[in-house]
C-alpha positions as CSV (number, residue, x, y, z in Angstrom):
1,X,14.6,28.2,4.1
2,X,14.5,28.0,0.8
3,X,12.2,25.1,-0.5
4,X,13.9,23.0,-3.4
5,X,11.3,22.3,-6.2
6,X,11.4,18.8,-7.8
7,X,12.2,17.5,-10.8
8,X,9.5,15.0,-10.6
9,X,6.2,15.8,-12.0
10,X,3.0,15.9,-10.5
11,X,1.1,12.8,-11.5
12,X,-3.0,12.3,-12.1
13,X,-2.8,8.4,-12.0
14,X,-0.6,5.9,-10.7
15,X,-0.3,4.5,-14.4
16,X,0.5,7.9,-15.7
17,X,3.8,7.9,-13.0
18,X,4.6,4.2,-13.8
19,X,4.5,5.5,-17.5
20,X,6.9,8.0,-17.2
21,X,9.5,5.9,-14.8
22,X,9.3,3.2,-17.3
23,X,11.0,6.2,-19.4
24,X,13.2,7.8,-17.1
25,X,15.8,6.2,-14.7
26,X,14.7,6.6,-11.0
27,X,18.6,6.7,-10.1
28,X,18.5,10.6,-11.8
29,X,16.3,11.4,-9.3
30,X,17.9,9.9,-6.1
31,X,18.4,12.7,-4.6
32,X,15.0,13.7,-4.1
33,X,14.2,10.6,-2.1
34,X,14.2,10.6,1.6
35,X,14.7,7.2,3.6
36,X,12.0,6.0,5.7
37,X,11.7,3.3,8.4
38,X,9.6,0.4,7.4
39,X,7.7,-2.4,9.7
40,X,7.3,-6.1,8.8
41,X,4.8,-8.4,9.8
42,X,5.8,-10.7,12.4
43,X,6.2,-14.0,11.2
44,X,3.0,-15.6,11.0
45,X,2.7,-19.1,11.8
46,X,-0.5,-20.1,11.0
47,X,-3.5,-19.7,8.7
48,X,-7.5,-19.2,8.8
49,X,-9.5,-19.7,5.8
50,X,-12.9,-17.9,5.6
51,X,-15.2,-18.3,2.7
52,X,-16.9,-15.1,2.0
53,X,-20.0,-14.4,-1.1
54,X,-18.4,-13.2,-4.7
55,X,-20.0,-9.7,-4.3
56,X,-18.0,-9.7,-0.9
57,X,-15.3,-10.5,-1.5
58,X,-15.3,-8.3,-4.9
59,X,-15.6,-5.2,-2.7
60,X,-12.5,-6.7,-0.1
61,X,-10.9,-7.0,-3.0
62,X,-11.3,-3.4,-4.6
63,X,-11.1,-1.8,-1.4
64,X,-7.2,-3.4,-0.5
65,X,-6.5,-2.3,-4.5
66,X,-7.5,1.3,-3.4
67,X,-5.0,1.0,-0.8
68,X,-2.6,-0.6,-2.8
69,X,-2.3,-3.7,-0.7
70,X,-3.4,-7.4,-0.9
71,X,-7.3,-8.2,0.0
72,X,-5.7,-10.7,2.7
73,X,-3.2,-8.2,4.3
74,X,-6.6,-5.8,4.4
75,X,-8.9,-8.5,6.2
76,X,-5.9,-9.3,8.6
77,X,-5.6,-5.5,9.0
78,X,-9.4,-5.2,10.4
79,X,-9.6,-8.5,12.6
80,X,-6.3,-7.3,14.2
81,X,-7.8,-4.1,14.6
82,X,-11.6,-5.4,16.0
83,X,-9.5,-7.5,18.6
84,X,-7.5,-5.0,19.7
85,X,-10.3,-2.5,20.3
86,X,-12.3,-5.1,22.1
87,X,-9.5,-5.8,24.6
88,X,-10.0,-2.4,25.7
């Protein structure tokens, strides 16, 4: 099988690829996209404020950008995690 080369670049930096879409219409390049399934959160309910120290919450906070999420969805990530593994 024949693989089909893309007409998408390779990128070294997220801001060089948002550079060149904010050039180019995504739509020439539909086919080239595959669909993928995607989970949602369940619908939380309630909140839980913690107060963490500036240089902590610095490093939550550049560890979720890495990841390219929010520094809340990353903390909620870890406690789920931690209470899952101590239930086993």
């Amino acid at each position: 099988m024949k693989k089909k080369i893309s007409k998408i670049p390779q990128f070294k930096s997220k801001e060089e690829e948002a550079r060149f879409f904010e050039t180019h219409s995504i739509s020439s390049f539909q086919n080239e996209f595959k669909t993928v399934k995607a989970r949602f959160a369940k619908n939380l309910s309630e909140g839980l404020h913690i107060r963490l120290d500036p240089d902590a919450l610095m490093e939550l906070r550049s560890e979720a950008k890495e990841k390219g999420i929010g520094p809340t969805t990353l903390a909620r990530m870890w406690i789920m995690k931690q209470l899952s593994s101590s239930r086993h």
